[in-house]
N, C-alpha and C positions, 0 to 999 in steps of 0.2 A: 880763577873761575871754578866754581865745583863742577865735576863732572855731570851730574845728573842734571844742571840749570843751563845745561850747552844745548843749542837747539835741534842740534841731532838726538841726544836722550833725551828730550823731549817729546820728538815726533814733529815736529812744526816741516820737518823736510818731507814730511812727508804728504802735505800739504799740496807739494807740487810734482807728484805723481805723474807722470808720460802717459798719453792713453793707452800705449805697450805693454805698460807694468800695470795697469789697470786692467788690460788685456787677460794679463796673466793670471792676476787676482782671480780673475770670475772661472776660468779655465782652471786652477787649481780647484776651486769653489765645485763645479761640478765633477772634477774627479776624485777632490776628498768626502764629498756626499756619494761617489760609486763605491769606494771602498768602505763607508759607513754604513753602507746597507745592504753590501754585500754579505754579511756574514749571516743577518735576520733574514735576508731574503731565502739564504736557504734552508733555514728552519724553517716560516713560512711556506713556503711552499712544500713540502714534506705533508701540510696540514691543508693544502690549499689555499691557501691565505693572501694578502699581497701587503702593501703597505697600507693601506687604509683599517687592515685590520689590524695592523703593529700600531698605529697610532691611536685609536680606540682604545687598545688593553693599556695600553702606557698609560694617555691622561686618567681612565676610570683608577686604574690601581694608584696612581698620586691623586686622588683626590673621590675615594670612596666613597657614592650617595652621590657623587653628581650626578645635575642633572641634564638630561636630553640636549635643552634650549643651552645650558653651559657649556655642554660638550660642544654644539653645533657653532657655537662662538667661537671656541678654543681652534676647532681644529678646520674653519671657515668652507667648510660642504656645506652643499645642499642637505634638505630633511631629507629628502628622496633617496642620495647615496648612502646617506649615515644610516639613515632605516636598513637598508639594504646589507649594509654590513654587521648591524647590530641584530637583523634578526638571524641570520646567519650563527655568531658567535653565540648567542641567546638558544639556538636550537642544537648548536655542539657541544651547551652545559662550560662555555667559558664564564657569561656574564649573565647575571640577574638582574632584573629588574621587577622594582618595587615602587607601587601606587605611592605616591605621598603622602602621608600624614594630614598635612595643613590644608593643600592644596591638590585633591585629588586628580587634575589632571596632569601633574608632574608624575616625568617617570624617573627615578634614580637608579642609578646602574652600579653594580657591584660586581667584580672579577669571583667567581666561584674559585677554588683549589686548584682545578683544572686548567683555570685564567690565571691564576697568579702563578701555578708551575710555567707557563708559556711565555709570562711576560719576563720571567725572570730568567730563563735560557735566552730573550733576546736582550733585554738587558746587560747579561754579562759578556756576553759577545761584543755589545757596542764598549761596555765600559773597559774591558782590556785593550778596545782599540784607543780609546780616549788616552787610556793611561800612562798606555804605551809613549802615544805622540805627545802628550805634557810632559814624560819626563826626559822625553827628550828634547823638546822645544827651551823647560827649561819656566822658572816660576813668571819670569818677569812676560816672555810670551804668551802665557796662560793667561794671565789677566788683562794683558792688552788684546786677544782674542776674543774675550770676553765682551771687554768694553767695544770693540769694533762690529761682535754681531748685533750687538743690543743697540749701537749707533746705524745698523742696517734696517733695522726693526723699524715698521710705520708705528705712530703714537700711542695707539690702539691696541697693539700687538704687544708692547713693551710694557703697555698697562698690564696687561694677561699675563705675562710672565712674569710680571715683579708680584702680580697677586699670586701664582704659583709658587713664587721663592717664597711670599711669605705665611701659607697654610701650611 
């Protein structure tokens, strides 16, 4: 029998998870989301910021000229908070915003210099943490990481991100 057709390298045992080790899962789940935003949070706040405005400057800067109603998709707020955050970041000269072209009541939002030096000091903080624990986790766990948050993802969400991966 080749090793990888065995149904432990498969994963199939893992099918039958304990609610213990399920337990675990979720409990790792929010201490490895403490430690991944532990490092922005204290940029962030240096600036006053919280996470609402780390996730604004991330999607605008992957995906420059979106717009408002796209953001408000992406990152599933209310218009009322995201306003809130974006005139904010908008009035500290992070993000721009510019009338549409076609559709004059779209606003498209752009990271100014000042927004892309911000996004990129939290960026690099999370991506050494990233990098860190892939190379120690090792390729084969990267990818089944992978495939396990996107198998977490409701149908909706997993649309967003695969159109994300693919602009």
């Amino acid at each position: 029998m080749n090793p990888t057709s065995s149904p432990r390298a498969s994963g199939e045992t893992l099918l039958f998870l304990t609610d213990e080790q399920l337990r675990q899962g979720i409990e790792a789940m929010f201490f490895a989301y403490r430690g991944f935003t532990a490092d922005p949070d204290k940029i962030l706040e240096e600036h006053g910021y919280g996470r609402a405005h780390h996730r604004a400057v991330h999607f605008i800067n992957g995906a420059p000229g979106t717009t408002v109603n796209n953001l408000l998709n992406i990152l599933g707020v209310t218009k009322q908070s995201l306003n809130r955050v974006l005139r904010t970041l908008i009035e500290d000269g992070l993000v721009e915003s510019h009338v549409g072209q076609k559709d004059r009541r779209e606003r498209h939002l752009f990271l100014t210099e000042t927004g892309k030096d911000l996004e990129a000091k939290l960026t690099v903080v999370q991506q050494h943490r990233m990098r860190a624990a892939y190379r120690q986790a090792g390729p084969d766990a990267v990818s089944g990481f992978r495939r396990v948050l996107e198998a977490m993802m409701d149908p909706e969400l997993l649309q967003a991100y695969s159109k994300l991966r693919q602009d």
